[in-house]
N, C-alpha and C positions, 0 to 999 in steps of 0.2 A: 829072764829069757822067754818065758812061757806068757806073759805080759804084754812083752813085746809084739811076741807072734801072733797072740788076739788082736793087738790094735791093727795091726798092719792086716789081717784077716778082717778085720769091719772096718777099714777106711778103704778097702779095695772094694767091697760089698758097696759103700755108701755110695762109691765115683762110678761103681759100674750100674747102681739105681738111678742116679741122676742123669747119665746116657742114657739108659735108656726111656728115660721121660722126653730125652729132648732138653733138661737140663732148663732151669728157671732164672738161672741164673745173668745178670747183666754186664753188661759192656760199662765200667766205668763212665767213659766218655760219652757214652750216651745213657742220659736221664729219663726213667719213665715219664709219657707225655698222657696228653689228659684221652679220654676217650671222645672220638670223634674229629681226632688232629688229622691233617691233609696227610693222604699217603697213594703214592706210587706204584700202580699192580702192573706187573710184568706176566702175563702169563706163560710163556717161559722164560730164557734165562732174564737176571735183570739188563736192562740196555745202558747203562750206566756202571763206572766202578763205585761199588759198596764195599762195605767192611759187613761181613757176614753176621748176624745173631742171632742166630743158630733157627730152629725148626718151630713152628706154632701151631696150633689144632686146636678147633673148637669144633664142639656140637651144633648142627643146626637145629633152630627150634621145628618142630613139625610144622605152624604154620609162616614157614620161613621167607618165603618168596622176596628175593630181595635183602634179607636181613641179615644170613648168614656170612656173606662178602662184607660186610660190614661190623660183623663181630669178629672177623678174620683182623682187620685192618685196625679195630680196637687191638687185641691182640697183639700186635706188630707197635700200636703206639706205646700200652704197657712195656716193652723191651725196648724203649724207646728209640725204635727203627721209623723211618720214614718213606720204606720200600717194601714192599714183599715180592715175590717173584714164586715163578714153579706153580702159578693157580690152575695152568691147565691139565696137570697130573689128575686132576680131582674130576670123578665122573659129575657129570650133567645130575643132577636131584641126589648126590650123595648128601647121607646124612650127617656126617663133618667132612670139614676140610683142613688141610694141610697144606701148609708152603714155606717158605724160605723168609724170615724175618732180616730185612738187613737197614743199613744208613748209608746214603750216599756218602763217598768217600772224604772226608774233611780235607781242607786248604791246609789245616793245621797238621804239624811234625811231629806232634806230641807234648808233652809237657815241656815247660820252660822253668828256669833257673827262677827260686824269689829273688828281688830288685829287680827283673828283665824290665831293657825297655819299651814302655808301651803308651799309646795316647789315651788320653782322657777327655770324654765328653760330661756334661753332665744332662742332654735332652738327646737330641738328635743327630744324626752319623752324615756330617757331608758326602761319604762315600758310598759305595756297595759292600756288603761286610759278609762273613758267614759267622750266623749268633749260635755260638758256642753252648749259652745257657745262663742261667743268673748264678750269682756269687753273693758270697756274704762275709761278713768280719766282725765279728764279737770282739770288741778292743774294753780294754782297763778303764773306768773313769775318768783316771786322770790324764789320760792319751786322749796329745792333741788330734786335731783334726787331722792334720796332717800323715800322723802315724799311725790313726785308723783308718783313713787312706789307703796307705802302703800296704796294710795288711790285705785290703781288699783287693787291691793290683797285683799284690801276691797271689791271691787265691785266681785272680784271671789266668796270672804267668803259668800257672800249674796246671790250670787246664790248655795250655798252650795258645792261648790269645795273644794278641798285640796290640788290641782295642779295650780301654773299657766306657763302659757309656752308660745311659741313665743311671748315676749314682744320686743314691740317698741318704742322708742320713750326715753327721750321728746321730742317733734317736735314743735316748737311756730309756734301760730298762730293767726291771730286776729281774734275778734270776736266784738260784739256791747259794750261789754264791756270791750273793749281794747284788750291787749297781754295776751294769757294765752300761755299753754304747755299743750300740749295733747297726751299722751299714750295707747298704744293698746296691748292686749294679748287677748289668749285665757285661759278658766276656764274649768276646765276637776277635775275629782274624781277617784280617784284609784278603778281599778275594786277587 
């Protein structure tokens, strides 16, 4: 009993330290993106529906002029948001700033069943698509092509795609657990 009441004493501690950081944590469906990826400043609210991820602050450097906005928006890529919003909260020559980390709200419903159906390209997307993010499939040796395939279309279906496109592969390779094959696309959703 007394066991008990510690843990639940430090995992309320832990969830009320991570609020009050602002919390590091991410959005499955959005994958961290690289530093210097295109993004969306709103300075207030955002003009667009997003799906919120959560709050960001960064230091600016003393000789900042310019650079701080942009380590704001690295920030927002890390969380792999594509919008920030709320920058005009933030005084003229403050020395961080803070705003509103989000991603434009996806086409996509959410995850899909594995076998969902879905088209496959292997280069280029006849249509206009929203790119979901890359996928991968670690299949058996002796799984044909076909069924490390499926596996890949699977991992599209999960992230709630109906497109997969640039697939590569199978490519062997070893790993601790011997020879597998591994493939690679991207998961995209028709707009």
């Amino acid at each position: 009993m007394k066991t008990t009441r510690v843990l639940a004493v430090l995992s309320a501690t832990v969830t009320v330290a991570l609020a009050a950081c602002g919390g590091s944590a991410t959005d499955a469906r959005y994958p961290a993106r690289e530093d210097g990826c295109p993004v969306k400043l709103y300075p207030g609210p955002a003009g667009i529906p997003v799906d919120d991820l959560g709050m960001v602050k960064v230091e600016c450097p003393p000789d900042g002029a310019g650079k701080c906005e942009r380590l704001l928006e690295n920030a927002v890529c890390q969380r792999g948001g594509d919008v920030v919003w709320g920058t005009a909260d933030n005084a003229i020559n403050a020395p961080s700033l803070v705003a509103h980390a989000a991603h434009s709200k996806r086409v996509t419903q959410g995850p899909r069943e594995r076998g969902c159906a879905l088209q496959i390209y292997a280069d280029s997307l006849p249509m206009r698509v929203e790119n979901i993010g890359p996928v991968t499939a670690l299949c058996k040796e002796d799984d044909s092509r076909d069924a490390c395939q499926r596996e890949l279309a699977d991992q599209a279906c999960l992230l709630g795609g109906d497109i997969l496109w640039q697939v590569d592969g199978p490519t062997p390779e070893a790993t601790q657990n011997g020879m597998r094959l591994r493939m690679h696309g991207r998961a995209a959703h028709t707009k």
